[in-house]
N, CA and C of each residue as an Amber inpcrd file, in Angstrom:
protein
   681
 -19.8560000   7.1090000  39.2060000 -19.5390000   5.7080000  39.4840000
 -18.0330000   5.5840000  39.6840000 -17.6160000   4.6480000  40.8860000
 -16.0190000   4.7170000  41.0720000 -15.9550000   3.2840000  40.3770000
 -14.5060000   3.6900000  40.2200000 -13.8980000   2.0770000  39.4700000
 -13.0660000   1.9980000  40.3240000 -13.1590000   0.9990000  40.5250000
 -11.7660000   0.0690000  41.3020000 -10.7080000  -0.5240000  41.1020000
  -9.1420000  -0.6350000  41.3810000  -8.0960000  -1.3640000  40.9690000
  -8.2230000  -2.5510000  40.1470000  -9.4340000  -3.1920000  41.3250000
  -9.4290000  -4.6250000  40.1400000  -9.8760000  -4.5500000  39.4410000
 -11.1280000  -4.0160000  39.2310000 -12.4590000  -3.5350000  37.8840000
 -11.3410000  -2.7080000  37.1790000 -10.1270000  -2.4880000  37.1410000
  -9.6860000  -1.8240000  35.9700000  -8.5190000  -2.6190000  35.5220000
  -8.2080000  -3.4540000  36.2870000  -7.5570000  -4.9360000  36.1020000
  -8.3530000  -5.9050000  35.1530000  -9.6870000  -6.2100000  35.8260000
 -10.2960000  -6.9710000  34.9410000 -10.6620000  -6.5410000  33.7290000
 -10.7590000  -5.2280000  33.2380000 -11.2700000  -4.3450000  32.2190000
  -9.2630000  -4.7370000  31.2590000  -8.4750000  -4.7130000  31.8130000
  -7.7500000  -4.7020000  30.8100000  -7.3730000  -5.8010000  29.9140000
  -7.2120000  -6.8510000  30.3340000  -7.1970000  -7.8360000  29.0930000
  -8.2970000  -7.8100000  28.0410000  -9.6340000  -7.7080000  28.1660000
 -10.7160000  -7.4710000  26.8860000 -10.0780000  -6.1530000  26.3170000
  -9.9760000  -5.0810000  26.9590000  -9.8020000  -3.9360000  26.4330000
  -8.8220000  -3.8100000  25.7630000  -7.2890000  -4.2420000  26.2800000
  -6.2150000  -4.6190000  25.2800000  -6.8750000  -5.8140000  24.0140000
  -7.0730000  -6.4820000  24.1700000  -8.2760000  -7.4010000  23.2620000
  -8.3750000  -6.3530000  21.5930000  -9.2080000  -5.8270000  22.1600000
 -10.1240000  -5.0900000  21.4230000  -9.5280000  -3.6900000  21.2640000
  -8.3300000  -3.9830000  20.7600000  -7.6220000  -2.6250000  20.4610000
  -7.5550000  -2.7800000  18.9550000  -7.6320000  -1.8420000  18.1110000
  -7.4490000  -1.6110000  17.0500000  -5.8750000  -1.7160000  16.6140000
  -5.2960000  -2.6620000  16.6130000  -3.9870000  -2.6850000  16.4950000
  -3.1940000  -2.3510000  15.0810000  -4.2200000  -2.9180000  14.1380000
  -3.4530000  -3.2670000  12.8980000  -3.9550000  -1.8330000  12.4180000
  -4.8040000  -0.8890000  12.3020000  -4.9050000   0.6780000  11.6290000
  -4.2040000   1.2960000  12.5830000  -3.8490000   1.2920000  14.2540000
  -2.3680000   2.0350000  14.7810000  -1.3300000   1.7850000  14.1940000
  -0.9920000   0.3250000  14.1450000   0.0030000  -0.0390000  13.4880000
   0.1830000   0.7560000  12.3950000  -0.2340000   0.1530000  11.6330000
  -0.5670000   0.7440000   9.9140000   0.1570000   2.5450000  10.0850000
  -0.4570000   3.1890000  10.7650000  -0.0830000   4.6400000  11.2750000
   1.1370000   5.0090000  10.8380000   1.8800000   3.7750000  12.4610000
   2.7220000   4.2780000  13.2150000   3.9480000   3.7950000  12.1530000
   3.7050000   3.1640000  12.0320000   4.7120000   1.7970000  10.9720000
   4.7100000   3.0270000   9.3420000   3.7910000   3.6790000   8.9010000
   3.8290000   4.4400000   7.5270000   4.3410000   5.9120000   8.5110000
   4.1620000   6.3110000   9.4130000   4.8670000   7.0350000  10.2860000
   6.3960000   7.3570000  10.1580000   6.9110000   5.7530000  10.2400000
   8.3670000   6.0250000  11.0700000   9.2700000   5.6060000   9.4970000
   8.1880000   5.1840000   8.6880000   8.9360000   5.2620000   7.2590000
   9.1870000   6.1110000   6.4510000   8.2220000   7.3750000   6.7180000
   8.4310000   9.1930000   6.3420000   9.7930000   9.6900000   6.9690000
   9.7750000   9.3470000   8.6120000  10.7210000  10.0400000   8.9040000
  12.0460000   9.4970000   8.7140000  11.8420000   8.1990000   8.3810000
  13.6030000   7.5150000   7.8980000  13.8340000   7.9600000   6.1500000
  13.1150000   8.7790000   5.6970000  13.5610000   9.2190000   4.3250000
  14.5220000   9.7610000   4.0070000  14.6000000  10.9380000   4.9920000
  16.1050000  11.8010000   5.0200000  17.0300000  11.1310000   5.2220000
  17.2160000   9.8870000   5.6540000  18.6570000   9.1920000   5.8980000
  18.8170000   8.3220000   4.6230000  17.6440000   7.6170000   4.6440000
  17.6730000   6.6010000   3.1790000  17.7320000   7.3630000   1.9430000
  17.5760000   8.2700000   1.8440000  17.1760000   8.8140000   0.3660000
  18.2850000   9.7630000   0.2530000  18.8030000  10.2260000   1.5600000
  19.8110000  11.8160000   0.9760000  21.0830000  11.9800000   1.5790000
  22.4770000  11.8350000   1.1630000  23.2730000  11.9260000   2.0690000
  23.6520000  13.7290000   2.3710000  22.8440000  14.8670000   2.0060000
  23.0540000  16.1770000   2.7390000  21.2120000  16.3990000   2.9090000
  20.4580000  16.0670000   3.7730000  19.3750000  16.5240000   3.6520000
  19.1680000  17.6940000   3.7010000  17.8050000  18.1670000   3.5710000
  17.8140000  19.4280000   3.3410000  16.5790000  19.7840000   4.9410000
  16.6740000  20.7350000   5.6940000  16.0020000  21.0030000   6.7560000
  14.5530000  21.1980000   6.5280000  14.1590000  21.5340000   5.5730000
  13.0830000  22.0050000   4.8860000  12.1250000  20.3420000   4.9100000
  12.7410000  19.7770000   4.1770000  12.0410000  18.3550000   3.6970000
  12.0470000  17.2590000   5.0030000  13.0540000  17.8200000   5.7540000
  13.1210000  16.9820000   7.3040000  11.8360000  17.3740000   7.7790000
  11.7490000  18.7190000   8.1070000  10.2200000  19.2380000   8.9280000
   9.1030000  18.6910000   8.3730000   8.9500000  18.5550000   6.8940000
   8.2730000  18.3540000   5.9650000   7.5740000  16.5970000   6.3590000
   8.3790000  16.3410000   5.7870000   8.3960000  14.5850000   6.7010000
   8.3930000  14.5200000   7.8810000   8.1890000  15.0140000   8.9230000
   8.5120000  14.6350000  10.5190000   6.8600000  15.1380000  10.8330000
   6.3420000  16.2890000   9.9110000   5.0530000  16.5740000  10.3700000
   4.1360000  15.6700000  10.0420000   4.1060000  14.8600000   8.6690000
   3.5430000  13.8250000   7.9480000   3.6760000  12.2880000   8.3220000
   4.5960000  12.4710000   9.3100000   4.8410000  11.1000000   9.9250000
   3.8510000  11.9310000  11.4640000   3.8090000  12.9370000  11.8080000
   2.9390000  12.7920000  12.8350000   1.4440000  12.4540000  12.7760000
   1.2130000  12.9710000  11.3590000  -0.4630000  13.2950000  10.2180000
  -0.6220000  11.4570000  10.5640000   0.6410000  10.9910000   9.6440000
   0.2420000   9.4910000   9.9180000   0.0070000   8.6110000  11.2190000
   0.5790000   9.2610000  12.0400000  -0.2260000   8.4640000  13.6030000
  -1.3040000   8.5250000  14.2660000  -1.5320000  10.1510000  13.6900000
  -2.8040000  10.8030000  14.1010000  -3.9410000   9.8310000  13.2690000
  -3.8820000   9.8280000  11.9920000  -4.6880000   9.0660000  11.3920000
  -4.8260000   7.5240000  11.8750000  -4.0890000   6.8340000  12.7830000
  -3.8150000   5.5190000  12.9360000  -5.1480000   5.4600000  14.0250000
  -4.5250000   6.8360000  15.1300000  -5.4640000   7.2760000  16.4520000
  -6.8760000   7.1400000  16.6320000  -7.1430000   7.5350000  15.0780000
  -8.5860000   7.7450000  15.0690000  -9.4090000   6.0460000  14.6230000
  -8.7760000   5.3080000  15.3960000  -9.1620000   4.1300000  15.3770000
  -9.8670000   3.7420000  16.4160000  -9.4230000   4.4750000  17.1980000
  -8.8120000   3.9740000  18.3320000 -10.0100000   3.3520000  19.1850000
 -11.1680000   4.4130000  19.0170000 -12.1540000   4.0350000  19.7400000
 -13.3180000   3.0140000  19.3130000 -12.8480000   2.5450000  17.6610000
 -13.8550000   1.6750000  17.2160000 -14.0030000   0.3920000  18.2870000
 -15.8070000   0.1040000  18.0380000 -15.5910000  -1.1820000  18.8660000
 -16.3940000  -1.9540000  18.2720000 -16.8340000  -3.1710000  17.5920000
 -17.6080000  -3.7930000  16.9940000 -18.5810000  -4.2600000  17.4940000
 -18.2190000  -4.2960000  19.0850000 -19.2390000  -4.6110000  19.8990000
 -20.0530000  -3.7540000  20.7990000 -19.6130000  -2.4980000  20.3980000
 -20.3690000  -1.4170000  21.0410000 -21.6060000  -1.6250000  21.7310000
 -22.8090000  -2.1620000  21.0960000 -24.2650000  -2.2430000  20.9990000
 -24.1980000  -2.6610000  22.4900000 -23.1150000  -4.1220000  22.1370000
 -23.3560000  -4.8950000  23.3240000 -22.8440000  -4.5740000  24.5030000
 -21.6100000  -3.7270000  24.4120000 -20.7200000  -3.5950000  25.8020000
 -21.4420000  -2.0270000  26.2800000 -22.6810000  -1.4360000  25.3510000
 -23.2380000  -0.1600000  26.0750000 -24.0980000  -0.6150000  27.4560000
 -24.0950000  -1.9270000  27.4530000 -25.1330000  -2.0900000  28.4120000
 -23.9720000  -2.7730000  30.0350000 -22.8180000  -2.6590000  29.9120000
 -21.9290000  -3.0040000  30.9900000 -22.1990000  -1.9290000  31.9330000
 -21.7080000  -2.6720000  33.3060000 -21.5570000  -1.2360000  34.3750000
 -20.5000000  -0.2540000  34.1180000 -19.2410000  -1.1480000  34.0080000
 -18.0010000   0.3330000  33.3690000 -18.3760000   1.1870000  32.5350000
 -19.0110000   2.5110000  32.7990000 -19.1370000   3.4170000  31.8120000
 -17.9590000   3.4840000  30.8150000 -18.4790000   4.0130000  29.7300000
 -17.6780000   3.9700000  28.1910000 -16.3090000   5.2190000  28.4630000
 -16.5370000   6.5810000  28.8270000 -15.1600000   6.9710000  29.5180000
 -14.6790000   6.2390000  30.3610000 -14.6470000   5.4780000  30.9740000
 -13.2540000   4.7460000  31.6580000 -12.6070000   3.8270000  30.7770000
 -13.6430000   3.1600000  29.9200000 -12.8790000   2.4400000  28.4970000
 -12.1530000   2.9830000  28.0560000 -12.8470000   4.1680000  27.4420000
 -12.1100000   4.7710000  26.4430000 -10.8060000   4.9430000  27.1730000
 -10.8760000   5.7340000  28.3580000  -9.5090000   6.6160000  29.1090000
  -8.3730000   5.3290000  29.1970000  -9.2760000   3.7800000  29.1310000
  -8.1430000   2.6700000  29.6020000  -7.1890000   2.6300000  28.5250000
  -8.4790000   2.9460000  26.9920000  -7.7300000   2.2380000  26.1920000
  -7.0320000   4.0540000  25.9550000  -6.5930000   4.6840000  26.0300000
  -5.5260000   5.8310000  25.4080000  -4.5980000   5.4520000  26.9700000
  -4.9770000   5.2250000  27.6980000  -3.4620000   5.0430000  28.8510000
  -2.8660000   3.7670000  28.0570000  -3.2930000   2.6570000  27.1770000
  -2.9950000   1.4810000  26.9570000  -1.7180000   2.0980000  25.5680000
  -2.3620000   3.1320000  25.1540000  -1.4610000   3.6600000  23.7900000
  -0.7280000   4.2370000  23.9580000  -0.6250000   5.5420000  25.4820000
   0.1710000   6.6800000  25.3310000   1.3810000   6.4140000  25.3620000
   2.0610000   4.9600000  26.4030000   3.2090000   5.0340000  26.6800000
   3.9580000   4.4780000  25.1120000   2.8030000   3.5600000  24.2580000
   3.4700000   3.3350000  23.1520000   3.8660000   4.6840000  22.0410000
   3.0030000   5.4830000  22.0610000   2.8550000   6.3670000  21.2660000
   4.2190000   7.3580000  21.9330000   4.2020000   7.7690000  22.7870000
   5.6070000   8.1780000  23.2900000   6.7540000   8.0080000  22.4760000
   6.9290000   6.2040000  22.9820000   8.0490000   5.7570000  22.2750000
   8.2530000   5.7240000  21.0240000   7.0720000   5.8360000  20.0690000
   7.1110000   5.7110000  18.7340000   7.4390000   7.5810000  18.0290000
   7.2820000   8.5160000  18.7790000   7.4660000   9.7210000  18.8730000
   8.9440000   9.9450000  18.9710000   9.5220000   9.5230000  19.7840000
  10.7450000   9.5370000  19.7430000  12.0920000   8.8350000  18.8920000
  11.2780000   7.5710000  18.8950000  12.1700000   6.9220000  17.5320000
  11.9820000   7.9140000  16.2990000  10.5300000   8.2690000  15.9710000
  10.4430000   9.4560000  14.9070000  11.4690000  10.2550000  14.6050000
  11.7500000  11.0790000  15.8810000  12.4630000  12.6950000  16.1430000
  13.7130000  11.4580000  15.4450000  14.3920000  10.9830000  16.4440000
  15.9120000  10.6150000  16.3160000  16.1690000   9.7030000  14.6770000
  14.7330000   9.5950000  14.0870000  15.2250000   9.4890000  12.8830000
  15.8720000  10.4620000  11.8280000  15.3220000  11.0710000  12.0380000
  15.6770000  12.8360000  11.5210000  17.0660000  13.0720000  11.6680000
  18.1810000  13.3330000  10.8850000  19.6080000  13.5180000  11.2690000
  19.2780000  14.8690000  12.1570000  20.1330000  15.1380000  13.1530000
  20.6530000  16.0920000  14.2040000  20.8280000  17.0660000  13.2230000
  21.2870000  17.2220000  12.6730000  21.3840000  18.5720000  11.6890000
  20.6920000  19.3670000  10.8070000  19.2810000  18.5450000   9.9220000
  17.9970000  18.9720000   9.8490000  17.0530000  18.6810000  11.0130000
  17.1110000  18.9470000  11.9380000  16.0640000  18.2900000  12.9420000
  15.2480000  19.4550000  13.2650000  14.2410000  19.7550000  13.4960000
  13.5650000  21.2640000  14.0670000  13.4020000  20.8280000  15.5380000
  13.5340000  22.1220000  15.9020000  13.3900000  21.9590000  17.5600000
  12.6690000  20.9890000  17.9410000  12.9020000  20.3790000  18.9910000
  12.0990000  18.9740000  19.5000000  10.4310000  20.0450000  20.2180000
  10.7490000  20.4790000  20.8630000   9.9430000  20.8190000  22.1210000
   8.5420000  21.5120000  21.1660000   8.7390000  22.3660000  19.8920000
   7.9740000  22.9670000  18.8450000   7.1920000  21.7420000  18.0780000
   8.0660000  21.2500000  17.9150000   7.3340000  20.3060000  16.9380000
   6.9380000  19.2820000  17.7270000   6.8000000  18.6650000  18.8610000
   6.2750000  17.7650000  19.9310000   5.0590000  18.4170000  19.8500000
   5.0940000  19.6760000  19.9430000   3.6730000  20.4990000  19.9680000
   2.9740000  20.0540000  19.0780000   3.4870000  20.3670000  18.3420000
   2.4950000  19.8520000  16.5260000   1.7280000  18.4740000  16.8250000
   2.8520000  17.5780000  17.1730000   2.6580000  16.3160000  16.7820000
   1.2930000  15.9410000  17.8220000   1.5430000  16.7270000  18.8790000
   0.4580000  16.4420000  20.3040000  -0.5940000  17.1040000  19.9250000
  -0.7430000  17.8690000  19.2960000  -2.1730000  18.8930000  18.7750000
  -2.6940000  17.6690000  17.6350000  -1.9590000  17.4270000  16.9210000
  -2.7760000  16.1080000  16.0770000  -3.2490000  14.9000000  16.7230000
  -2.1990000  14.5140000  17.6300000  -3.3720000  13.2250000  18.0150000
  -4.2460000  13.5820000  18.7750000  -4.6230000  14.7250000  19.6670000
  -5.9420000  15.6450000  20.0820000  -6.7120000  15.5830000  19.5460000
  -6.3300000  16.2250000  18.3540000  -7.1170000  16.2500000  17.2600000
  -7.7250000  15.3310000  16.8500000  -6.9080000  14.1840000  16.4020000
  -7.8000000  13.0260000  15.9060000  -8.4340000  12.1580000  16.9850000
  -8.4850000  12.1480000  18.6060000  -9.2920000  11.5820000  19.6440000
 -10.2560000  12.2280000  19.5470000 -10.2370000  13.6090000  19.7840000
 -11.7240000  14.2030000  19.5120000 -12.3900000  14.5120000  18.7500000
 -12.1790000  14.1050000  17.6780000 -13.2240000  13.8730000  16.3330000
 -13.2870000  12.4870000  16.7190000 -12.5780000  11.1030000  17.1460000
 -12.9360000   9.8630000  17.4750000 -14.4500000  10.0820000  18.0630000
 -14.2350000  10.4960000  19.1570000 -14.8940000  10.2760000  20.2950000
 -16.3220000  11.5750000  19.8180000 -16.0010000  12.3020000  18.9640000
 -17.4420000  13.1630000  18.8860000 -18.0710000  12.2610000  17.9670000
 -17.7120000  11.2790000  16.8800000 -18.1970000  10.1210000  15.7130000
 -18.9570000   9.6890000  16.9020000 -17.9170000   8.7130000  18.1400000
 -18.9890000   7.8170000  18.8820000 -19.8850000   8.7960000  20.2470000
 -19.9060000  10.0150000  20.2220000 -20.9930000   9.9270000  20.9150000
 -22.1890000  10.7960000  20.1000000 -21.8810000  11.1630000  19.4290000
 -22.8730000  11.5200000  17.9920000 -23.3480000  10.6090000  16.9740000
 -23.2870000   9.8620000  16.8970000 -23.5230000   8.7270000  15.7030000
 -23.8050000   7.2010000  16.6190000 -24.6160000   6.4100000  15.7900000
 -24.5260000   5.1490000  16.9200000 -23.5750000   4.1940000  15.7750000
 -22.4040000   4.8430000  15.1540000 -21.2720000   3.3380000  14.5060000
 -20.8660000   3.3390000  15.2770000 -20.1480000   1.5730000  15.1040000
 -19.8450000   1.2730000  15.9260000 -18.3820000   1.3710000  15.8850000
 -17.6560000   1.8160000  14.5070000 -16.4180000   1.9930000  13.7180000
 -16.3330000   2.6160000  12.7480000 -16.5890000   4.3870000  13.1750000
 -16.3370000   5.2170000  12.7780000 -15.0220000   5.5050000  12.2650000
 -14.5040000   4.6770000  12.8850000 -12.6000000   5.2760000  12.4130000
 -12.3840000   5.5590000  11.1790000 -12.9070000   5.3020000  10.0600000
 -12.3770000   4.9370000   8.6570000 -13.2300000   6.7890000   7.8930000
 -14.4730000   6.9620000   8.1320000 -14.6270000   8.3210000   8.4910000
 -13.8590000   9.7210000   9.1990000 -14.0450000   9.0320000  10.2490000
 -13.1560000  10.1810000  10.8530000 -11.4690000  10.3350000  10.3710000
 -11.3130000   9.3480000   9.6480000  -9.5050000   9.4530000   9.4620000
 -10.0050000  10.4570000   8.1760000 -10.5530000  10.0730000   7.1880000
 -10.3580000  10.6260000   6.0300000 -10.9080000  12.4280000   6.3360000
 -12.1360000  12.4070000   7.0140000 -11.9330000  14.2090000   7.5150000
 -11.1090000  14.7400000   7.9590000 -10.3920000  13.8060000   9.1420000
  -9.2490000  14.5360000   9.5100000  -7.6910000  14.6680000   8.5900000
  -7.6630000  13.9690000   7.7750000  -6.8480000  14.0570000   6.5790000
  -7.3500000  14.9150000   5.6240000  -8.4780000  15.1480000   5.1810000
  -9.2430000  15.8060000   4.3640000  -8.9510000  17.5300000   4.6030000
  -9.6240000  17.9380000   6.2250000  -9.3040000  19.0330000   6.8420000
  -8.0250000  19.5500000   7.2100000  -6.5580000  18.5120000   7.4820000
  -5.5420000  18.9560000   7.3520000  -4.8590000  19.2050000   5.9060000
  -5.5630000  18.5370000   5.0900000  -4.8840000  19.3690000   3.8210000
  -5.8090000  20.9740000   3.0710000  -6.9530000  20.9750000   3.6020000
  -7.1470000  21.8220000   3.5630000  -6.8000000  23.0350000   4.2890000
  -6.8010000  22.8200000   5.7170000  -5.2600000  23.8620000   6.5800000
  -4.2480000  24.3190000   5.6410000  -3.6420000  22.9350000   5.5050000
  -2.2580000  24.1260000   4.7190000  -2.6110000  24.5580000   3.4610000
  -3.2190000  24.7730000   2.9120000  -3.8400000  25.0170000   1.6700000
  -4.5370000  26.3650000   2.1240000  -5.1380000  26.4280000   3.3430000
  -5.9860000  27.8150000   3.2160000  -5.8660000  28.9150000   4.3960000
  -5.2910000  28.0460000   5.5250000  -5.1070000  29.3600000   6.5940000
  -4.2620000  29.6720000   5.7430000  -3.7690000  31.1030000   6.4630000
  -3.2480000  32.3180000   6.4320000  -1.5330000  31.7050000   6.6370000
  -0.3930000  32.6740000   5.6700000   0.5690000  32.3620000   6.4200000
   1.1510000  32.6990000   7.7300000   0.1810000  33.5240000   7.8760000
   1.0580000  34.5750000   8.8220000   0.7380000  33.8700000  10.6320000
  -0.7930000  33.1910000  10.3980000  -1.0700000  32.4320000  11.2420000
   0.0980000  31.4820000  12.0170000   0.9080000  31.0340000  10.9370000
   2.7660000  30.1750000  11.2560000   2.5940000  29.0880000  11.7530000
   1.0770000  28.2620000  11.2320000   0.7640000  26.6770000  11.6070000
   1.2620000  26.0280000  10.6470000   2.2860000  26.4630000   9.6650000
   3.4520000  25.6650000   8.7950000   4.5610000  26.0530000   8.6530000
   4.5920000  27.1630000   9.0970000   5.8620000  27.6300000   8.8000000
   7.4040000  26.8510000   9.3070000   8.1850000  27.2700000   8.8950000
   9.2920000  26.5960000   9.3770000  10.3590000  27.8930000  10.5510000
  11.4420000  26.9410000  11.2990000  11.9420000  27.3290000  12.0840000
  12.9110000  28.5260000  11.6180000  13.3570000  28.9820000  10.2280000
  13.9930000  30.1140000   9.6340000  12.6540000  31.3900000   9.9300000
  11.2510000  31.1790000   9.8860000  10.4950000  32.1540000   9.9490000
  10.3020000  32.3630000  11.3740000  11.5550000  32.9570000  11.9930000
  11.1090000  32.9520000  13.5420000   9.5280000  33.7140000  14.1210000
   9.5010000  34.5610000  13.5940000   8.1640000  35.2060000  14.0330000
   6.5810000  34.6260000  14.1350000   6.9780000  34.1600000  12.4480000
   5.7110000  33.5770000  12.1220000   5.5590000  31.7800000  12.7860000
   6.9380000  31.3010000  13.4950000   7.3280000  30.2200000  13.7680000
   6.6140000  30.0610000  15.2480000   6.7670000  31.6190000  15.9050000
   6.5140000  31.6400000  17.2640000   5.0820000  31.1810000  17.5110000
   4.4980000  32.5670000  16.7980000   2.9800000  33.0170000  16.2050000
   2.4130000  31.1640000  16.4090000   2.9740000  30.5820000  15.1540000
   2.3170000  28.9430000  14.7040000   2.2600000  28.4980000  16.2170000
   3.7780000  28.4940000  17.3100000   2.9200000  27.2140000  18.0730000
   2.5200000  28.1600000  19.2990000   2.1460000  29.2180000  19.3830000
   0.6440000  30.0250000  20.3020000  -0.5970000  29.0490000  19.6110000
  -0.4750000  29.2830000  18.2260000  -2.0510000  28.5920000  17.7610000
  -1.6000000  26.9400000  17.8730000  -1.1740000  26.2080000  17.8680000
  -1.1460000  24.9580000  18.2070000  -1.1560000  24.7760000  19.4590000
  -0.5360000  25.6490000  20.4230000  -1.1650000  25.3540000  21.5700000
  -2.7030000  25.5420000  22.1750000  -3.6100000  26.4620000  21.0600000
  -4.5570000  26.7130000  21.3910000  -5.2430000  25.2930000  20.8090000
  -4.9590000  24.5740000  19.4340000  -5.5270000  23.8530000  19.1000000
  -5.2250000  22.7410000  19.7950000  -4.4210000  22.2980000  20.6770000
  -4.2100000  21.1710000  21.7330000  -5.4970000  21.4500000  22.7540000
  -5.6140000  22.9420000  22.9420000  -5.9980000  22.8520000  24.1760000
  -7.7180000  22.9800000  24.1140000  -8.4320000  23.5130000  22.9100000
  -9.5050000  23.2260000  22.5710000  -9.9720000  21.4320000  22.0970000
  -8.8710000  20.9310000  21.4000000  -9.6250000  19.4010000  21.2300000
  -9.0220000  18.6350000  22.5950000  -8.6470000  18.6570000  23.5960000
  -8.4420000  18.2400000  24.7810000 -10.3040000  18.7390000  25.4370000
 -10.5300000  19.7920000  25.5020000 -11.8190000  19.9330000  26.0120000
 -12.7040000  19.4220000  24.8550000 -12.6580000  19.0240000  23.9970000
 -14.2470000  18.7740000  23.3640000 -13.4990000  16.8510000  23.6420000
 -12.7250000  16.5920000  23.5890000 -12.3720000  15.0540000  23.8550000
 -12.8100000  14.7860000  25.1650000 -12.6970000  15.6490000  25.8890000
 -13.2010000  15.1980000  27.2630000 -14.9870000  15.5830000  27.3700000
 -15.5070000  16.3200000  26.8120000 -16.8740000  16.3870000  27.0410000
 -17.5650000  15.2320000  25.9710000 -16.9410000  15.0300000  25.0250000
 -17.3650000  13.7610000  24.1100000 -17.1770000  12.2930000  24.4480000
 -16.2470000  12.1270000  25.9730000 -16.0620000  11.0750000  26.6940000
 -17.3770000  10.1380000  27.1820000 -18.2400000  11.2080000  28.2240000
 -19.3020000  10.3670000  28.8450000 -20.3200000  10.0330000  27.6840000
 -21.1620000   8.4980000  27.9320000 -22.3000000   8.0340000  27.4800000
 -23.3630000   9.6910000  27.4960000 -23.8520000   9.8760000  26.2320000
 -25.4810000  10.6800000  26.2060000 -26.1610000  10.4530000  27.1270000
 -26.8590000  11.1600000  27.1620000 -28.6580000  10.9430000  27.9770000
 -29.3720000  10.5690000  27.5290000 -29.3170000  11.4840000  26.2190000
 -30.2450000  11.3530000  25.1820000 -30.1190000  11.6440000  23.6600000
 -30.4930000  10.8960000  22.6250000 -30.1720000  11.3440000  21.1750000
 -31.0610000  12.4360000  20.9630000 -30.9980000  13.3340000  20.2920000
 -31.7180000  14.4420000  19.0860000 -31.7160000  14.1820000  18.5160000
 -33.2970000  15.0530000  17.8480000 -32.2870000  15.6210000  16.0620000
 -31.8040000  14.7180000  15.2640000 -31.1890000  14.9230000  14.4000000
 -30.5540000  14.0670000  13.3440000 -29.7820000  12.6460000  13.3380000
 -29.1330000  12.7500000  14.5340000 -28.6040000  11.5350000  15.0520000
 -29.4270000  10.6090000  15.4240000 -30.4280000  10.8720000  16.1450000
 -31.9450000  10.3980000  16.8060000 -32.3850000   9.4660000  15.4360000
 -32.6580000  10.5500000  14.9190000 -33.6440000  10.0500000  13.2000000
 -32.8750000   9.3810000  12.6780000 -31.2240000   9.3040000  12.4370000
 -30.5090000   8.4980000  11.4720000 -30.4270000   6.8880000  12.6750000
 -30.2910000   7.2390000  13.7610000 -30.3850000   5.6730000  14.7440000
 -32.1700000   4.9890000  14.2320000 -32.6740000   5.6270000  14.2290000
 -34.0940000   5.0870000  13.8720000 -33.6920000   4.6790000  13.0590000
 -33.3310000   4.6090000  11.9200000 -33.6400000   4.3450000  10.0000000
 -32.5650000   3.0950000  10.5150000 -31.4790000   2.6660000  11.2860000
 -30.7640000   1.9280000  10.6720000 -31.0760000   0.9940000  11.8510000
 -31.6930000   1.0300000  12.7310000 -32.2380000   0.1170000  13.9870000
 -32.8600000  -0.7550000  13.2490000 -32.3120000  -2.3940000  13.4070000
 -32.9830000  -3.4620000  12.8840000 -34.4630000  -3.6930000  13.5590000
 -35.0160000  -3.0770000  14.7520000 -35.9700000  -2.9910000  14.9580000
 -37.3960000  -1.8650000  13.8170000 -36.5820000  -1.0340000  13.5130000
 -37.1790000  -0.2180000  12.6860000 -37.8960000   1.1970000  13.9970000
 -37.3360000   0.9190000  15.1640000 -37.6570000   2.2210000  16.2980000
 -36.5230000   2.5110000  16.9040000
């Protein structure tokens, strides 16, 4: 199905509408208050606790992300002609340019002198909100909620503290910029992990065909019809 200039004109005021503003917010806003610590709290920071905070202010946007796709009205807007990927795709073009900017106020909070490479840690920060769209988007096309977000944040918070807790060090998906090797090593695998939840975000985009299985049986049990 093609969409058209205006059909994506008319799609944007509801769709801005129906943005999850106040859990991005919430994010981005507990975000950019991690990374102003090193200035408020320390007059020699330490590089260590900069990285430390700059990754946790990314954890926190990522978690904001996974909002993103709730819709309360799901049930009802499944039955529109705009298929649900062009929504979805409207509403992350509606965020990216914000999310950008809120990325960058991040970095330049960080004094210049603990700062870790921009271009490394952009990596990081872009592998998490990947991350948290495509666990969004596998909730809504696996499950029939209609606002999964509050789920999916806490796994994906859940599973990143279990990361640093259990990969490997040598893997270097924490390491810091003094461990050059293991530093390199880390963003090969963050680029792999960008580039695997980029493909399951995009195959978790289009409407099903059809439910299975467990999902099938759990839509039955909670269908006010009782089928």
């Amino acid at each position: 199905m093609r969409v058209t200039t205006g059909q994506l004109g008319q799609l944007l005021r509801p769709v801005l509408r129906a943005l999850p503003r106040r859990a991005i917010g919430a994010g981005a806003a507990a975000g950019l208050l991690l990374a102003a610590l090193p200035r408020l709290l320390a007059d020699d920071p330490d590089a260590w606790t900069a990285l430390l905070l700059l990754r946790g202010a990314a954890l926190s946007f990522a978690l904001g992300l996974t909002f993103l796709l709730d819709d309360p009205a799901r049930h009802v807007t499944a039955t529109v002609p705009t298929r649900r990927v062009v929504r979805a795709a409207l509403r992350t073009a509606l965020v990216a340019p914000l999310a950008a900017l809120w990325w960058t106020a991040a970095v330049l909070l960080i004094p210049a002198q603990v700062r870790p490479p921009v271009g490394d840690i952009t990596l990081e920060a872009a592998a998490a909100a990947v991350v948290a769209l495509a666990a969004s988007a596998t909730a809504v096309r696996l499950t029939e909620e209609a606002e999964p977000g509050q789920r999916v944040a806490i796994t994906v918070l859940a599973t990143s503290m279990a990361a640093a807790l259990l990969f490997p060090a040598h893997w270097g998906l924490f390491a810091t910029p003094a461990e050059e090797k293991w530093w390199a090593a880390g963003h090969q695998h963050w680029a792999l992990i960008l580039t695997g939840a980029a493909v399951v975000w995009a195959m978790c985009g289009p409407e099903p065909v059809r439910r299975r299985g467990f999902f099938s049986m759990r839509s039955a049990k909670i269908s006010p019809s009782g089928v």
